[in-house]
N, C-alpha and C positions, 0 to 999 in steps of 0.2 A: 504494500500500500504506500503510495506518495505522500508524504507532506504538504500541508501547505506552501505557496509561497508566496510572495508581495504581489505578484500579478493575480493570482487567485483569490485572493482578499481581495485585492480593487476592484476585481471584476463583478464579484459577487456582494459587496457592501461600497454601493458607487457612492461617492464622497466622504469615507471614512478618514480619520487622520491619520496621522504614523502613528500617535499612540496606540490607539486601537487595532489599528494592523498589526503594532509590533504584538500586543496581548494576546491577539487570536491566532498569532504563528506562535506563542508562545506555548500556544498549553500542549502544543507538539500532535495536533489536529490532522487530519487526512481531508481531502475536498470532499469524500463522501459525507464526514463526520460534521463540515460546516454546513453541506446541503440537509443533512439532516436539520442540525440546530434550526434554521431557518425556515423549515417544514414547521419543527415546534413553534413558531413566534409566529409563521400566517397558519395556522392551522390546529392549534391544541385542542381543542374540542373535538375533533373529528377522531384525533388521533387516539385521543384517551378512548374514544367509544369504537374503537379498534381493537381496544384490550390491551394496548401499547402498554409497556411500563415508561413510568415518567423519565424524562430527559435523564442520563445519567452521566459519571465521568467529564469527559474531553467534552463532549455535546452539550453537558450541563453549565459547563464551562464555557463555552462560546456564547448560549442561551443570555448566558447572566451578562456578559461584554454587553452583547444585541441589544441588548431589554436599556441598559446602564444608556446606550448608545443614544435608543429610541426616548427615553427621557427626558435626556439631555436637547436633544431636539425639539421636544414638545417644549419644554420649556422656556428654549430661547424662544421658539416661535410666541409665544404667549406674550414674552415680555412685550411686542409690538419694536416697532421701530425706535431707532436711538432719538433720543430730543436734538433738534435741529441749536446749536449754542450760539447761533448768530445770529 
């Protein structure tokens, strides 16, 4: 099985930073292990009623980056735009 690697992360989490890239090459993941993780975050409800057992390991681990990633995102978004200081 392959590792990830920096092109595999961009490809699959388009605008991610180097932090996050580096974290999710870090937990020493496979491209099937991140296509999974990512099944889990659009799809968990389906999955569980699959009889799946929940995210585990390396995937559990990519999960939690994604989730942390997706947050981070909403939140900036929320802030709204920066006040104009002129």
């Amino acid at each position: 099985m392959r590792r990830l690697s920096r092109d595999d992360v961009t490809k699959a989490i388009p605008g991610a930073d180097d932090v996050t890239i580096a974290e999710v090459i870090g937990t020493g993941a496979t491209v099937d292990e991140l296509a999974e993780a990512q099944a889990w975050l659009a799809n968990d409800e389906p999955m569980i009623n699959d009889l799946r057992p929940l995210a585990q390991g390396r995937v559990r681990e990519i999960v939690d980056i994604l989730s942390e990633l997706e947050e981070d995102g909403e939140a900036d978004a929320d802030a709204g735009p920066a006040p104009n200081p002129g």
